[in-house]
N, C-alpha and C positions, 0 to 999 in steps of 0.2 A: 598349122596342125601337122605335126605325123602321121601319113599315111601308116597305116597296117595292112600290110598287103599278104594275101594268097602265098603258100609255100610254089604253087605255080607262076605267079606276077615275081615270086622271090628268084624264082630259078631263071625268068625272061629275065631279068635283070641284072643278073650275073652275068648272062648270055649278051647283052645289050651293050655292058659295060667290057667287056673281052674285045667287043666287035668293033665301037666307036671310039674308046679314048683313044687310039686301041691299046691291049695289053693282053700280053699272055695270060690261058687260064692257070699257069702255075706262076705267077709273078701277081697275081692278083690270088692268089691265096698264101703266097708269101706275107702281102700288104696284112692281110688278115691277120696272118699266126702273128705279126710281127706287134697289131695291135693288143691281140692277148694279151702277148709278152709282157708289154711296158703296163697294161696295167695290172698285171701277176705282181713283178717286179716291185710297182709302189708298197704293195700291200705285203707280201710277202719277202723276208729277206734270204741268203744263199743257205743258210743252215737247214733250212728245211729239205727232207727228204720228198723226192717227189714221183709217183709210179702214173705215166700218159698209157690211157687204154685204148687203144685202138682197131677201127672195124677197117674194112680195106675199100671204103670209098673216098668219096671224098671228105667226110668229116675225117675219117682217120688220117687222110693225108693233112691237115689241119694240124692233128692232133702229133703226128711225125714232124712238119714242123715243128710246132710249140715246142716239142722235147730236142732240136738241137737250137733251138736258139735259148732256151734257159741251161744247157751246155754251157753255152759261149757265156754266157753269167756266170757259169761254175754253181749250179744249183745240181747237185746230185741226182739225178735222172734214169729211169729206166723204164724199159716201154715194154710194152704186151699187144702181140698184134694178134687178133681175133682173126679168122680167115674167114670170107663168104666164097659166095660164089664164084665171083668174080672182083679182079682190083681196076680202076679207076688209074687211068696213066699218069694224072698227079701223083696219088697214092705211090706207083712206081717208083717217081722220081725222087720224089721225098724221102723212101725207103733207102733207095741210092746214097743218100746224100748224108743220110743218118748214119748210113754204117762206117763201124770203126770210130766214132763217136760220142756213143751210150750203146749200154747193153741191151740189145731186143733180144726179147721171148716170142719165141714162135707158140701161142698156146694153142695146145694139141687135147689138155685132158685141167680140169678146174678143180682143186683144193680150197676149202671152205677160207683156208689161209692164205690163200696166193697175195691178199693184197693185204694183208697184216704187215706190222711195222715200218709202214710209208704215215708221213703226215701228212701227207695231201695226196689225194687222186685225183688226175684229172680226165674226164670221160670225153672218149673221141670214137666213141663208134659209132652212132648213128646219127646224122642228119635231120634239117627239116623236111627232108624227101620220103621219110617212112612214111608208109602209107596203112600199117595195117600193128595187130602186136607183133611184140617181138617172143621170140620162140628157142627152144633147145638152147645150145651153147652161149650165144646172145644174152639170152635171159636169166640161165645162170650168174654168168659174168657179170652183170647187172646188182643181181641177188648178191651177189658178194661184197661187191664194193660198195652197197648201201648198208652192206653188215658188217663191215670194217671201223674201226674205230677213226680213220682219219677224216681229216676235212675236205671235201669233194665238190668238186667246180667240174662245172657242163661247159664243152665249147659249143658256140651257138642257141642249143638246147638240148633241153636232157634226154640221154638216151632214151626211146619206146616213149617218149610224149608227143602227140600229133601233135600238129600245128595249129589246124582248123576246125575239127572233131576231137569228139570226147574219147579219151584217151582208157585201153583196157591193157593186163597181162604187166610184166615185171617191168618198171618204169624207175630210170636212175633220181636218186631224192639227192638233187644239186642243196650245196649249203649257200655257194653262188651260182649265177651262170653269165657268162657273157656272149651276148649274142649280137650278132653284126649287123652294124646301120639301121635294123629298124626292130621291133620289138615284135614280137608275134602273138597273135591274138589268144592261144590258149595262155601266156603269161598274166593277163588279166583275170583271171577267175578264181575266186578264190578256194575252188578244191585244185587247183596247181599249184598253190604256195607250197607245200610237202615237196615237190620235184623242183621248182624253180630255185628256191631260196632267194636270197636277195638278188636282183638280177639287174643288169645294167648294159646299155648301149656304147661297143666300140666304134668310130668311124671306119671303115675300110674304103671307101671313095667312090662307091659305086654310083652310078650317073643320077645325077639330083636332077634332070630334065626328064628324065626317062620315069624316076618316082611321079612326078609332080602331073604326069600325064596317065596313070594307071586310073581308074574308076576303082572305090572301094568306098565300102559304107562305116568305115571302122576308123578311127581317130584317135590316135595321144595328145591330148592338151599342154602346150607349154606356156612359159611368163609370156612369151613373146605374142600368144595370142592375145594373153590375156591386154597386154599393151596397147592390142589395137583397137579390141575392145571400147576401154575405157574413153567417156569423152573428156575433152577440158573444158574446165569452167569457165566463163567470161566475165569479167569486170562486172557486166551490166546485170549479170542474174540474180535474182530474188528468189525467197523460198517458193512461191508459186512457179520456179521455173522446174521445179525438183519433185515435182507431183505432191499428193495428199494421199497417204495409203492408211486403211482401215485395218489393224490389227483386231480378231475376235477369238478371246483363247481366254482360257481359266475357267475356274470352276471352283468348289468347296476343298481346298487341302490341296491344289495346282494352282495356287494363284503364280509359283514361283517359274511355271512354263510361260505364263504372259512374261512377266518381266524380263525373265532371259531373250524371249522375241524381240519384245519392245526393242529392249538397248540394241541389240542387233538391227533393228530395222532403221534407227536411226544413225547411230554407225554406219551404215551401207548410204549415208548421205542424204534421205529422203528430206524431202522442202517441209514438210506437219505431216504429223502422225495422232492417228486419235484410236485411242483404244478401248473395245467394247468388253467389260468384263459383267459378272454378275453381281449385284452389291454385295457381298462379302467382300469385294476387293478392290472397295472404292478406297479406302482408306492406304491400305499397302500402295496401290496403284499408285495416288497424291504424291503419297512420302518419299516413292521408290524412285520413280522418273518424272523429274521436274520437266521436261521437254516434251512430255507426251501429254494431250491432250482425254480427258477422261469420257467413255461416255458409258454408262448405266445400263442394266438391265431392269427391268423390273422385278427380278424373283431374285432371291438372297443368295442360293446356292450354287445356278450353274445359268446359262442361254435362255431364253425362251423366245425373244424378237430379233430382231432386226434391224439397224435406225436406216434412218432415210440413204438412202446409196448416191443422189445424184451428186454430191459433191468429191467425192473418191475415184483416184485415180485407177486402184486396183485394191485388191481384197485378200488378205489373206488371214486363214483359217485354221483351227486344228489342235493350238498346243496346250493340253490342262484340259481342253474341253466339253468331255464327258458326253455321254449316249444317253441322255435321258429322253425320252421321248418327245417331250416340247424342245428341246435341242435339234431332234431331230426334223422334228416340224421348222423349227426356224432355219435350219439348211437349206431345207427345199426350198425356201423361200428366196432366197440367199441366190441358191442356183436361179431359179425363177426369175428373180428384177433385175441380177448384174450382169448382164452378157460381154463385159470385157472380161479380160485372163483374171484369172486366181491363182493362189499358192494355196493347193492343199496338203494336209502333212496330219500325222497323229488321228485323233478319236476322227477328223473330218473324212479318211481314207476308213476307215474302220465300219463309219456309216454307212460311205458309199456301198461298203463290201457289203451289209448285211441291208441293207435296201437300194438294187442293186436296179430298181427302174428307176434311179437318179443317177445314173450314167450318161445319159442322153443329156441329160440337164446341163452340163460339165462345161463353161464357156471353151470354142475354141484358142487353143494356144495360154490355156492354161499348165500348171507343172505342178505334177504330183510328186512327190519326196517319201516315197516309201522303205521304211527300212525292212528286209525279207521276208520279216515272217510277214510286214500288212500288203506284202506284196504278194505273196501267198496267196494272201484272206481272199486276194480282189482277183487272183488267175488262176489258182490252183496251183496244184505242186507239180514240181516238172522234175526229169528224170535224169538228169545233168544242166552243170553249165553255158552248155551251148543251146540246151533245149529252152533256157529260162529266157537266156539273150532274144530267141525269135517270140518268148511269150512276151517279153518288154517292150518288142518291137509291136506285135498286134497289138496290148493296149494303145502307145502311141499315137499309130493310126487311130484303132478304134477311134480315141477322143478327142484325133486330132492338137494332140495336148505334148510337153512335154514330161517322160518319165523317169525320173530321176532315184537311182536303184541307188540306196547307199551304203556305204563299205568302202574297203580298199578298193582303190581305182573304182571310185564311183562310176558307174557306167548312165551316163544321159543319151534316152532315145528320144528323136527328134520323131513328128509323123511322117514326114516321107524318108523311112526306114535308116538315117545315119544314126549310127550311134558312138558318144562321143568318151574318151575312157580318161581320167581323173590321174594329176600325177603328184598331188599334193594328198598331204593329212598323215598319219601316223596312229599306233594304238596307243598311246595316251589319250585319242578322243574318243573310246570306248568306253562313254561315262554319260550316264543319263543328262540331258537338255542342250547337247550338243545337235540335236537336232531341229530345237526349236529354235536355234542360233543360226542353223543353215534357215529358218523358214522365215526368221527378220531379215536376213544378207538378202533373200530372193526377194521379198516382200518392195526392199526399200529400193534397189535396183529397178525391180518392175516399174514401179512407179514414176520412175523417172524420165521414163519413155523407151528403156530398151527393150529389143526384141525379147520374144520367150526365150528364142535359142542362146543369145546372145544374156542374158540374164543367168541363165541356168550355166551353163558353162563357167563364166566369170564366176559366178557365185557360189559352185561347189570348187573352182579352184582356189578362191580367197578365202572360204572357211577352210579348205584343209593347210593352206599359208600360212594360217594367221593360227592353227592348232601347230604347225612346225615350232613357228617362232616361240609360242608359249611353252614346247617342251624341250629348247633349245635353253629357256630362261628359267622354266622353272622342274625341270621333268618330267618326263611320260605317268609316271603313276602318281604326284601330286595334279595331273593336271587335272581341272574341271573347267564345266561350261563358259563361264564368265571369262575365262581366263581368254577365250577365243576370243569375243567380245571385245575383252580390254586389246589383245595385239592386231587388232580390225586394222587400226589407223595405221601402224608400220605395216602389215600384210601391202595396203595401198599405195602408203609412201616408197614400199621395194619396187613395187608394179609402175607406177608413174615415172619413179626417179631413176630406173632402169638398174635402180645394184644389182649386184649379184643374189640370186634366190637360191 
């Protein structure tokens, strides 16, 4: 896992990395500007005009780098140094080293035009070290270059966006940003998309012993987890090695939420799968998945029982399902007899929201799959992103369960407060039943005997895998649900066989 550390853990570690490899602090921001560079360089070629804006810490001495070494490229260059209070002896140095090399502007007074007819800006005045908004001059200069017609890249991160808290006052809207060796935690939320843009991790070398020893409750998921994750199979194993998980989904006019689970659940490997719908969709059910084993309700339309649990490994809930009242009577029930994990997701969170003394009921080390708004339903509205993240984090506790928040960089809370952030998926899976696909992946995992945690993780990073591959193959806006489904198997065979992801 990636740590995501504190902009204070960021700054000991700058500080750690100076003292022990050892290396000076302006030769270790050299490393840095030099990683921008190379990957400015891929992306961009020398015709491009380019204006480095710069504050006089140490992001700006960064950003004084960057601009003589896309010099040395012969990329057209010209800087604007913002003045604070005070400059930063990098800052100094780099200032030094620039002159007579591109043209710096000392800005003294801001024309709504100053950074007209550049195609690319790249913003270098403020750091991960701001702590507060940003104001007067600053914020101007911000304001401008967000109102400029060029293409604009953050070093590190965007100017006037915090790190760690919710971010107020005039904030640079990155088209990219690159940020060093480790991703910062306002990156994940999705009201910083607007300032981040696409955003990506440069190495600059900072002591990987020194990360690996910080405390932080905050995680990027990579393949490599996901690798270790997974078990292998042995010669000798039979379907009963793979559990028996109980799918209960559908209803009158959502029978197509079962089926997108089903195949999911069985995709994700599970040993038997038997699936409880309502007999309207005995029939579909038959026809649709020969592999999945049928079992009946008694009322036509939607739930109303329950079959016997003790032969089930695990249980999952929710998709097509519908709130009709004897639905809801058979929940509790549901909750009532199974006290191993569930997977809840769709009408089954819905319920819980609106009959909310079936919280307690909730097996621990189950995993809720909520998408925002039924995340809403069950904590109420929160008043920023960061204020939602500690509301994800008390349900967790609460239920002792895992809470699996979905979107971009799905964020999964564990109950003893880690929360883990998603680096797979894409908006082509912004299309109805892709979330009953994540509720088969967890379903048939669970069953298999892994952990909650260990389940959820792996499983929201191979639905968003296996959503990559399907719009690698067949595009972001043809993609739908099944399509996840079908590239299940290569999602797994990247992860096992170690390709490239």
């Amino acid at each position: 896992m990636i740590r995501i550390l504190s902009s204070q853990q960021i700054r000991a570690l700058d500080a750690h990395t100076i003292q022990h490899e050892p290396i000076t602090s302006i030769d270790l921001m050299e490393r840095a500007c030099r990683a921008f560079v190379n990957w400015f360089t891929e992306k961009f070629n020398g015709a491009h005009t380019v204006a480095v804006v710069c504050g006089t810490g140490n992001n700006g001495g960064d950003g004084l780098g960057i601009a003589r070494m896309l010099r040395e490229w012969s990329y057209p260059v010209k800087v604007f140094v913002i003045r604070g209070s005070s400059e930063t002896e990098d800052f100094k140095t780099n200032l030094e080293r620039l002159k007579g090399k591109a043209e710096i502007v000392e800005v003294t007074s801001l024309d709504k035009d100053i950074f007209s007819g550049y195609d690319i800006v790249i913003d270098a005045i403020f750091g991960s070290g701001l702590t507060r908004p940003v104001e007067g001059v600053f914020a101007r200069a911000i304001h401008f270059m967000n109102e400029s017609d060029a293409l604009r890249i953050a070093v590190d991160i965007p100017s006037g966006l915090l790190a760690d808290k919710a971010s107020k006052g005039e904030i640079f809207k990155a088209h990219y940003t690159v940020t060093f060796q480790l991703p910062k935690l306002a990156f994940l939320f999705p009201g910083n998309h607007v300032y981040t843009g696409a955003w990506c991790m440069v190495d600059i070398g900072l002591n990987k012993s020194f990360i690996k020893e910080q405390q932080t409750a905050h995680y990027y998921i990579t393949a490599k987890d996901i690798k270790k994750i997974l078990k292998p199979r042995s010669k000798f194993d039979h379907k009963g090695t793979y559990g028996h998980a109980l799918l209960i989904a559908g209803s009158y006019g959502k029978m197509g939420a079962a089926l997108l689970s089903g195949r999911a659940v069985l995709r994700a490997g599970v040993g038997l799968l038997t699936i409880h719908v309502p007999a309207c969709g005995y029939i579909i059910l038959q026809s649709s998945i020969a592999e999945a084993m049928a079992s009946i309700d008694e009322h036509e339309r939607f739930i109303t029982t329950i079959p016997a649990l003790d032969k089930y490994t695990v249980v999952g809930i929710g998709p097509g399902l519908g709130q009709d009242k004897l639905t809801v009577k058979a929940f509790r029930k549901l909750l009532e007899d199974f006290r191993k994990p569930v997977v809840l997701d769709a009408d089954a969170l819905n319920i819980l929201s609106d009959n909310r003394e079936l919280l307690p009921l909730v097996p621990a080390g189950s995993i809720l799959t909520p998408h925002p708004k039924e995340f809403e339903r069950l904590v109420g509205k929160w008043t920023d992103d960061f204020d939602r993240l500690e509301k994800q984090k008390s349900l967790a506790k609460q239920l002792k369960s895992m809470v699996v928040l979905k979107g971009a960089n799905t964020s999964i809370a564990a109950p003893g407060g880690e929360v883990y952030f998603n680096s797979t998926g894409n908006p082509g899976m912004a299309t109805g039943g892709t979330g009953d696909v994540l509720t088969g992946i967890l379903t048939g995992l669970l069953a298999q005997g892994y952990s909650s945690v260990d389940t959820a993780v792996a499983g929201v990073y191979l639905h968003g895998l296996s959503g990559d591959i399907a719009a690698r193959e067949k595009g972001m806006v043809s993609l739908i649900a099944s399509d996840i489904t079908e590239f299940l198997p290569a999602a797994f065979k990247r992860i096992i066989n170690e390709q490239k992801v």
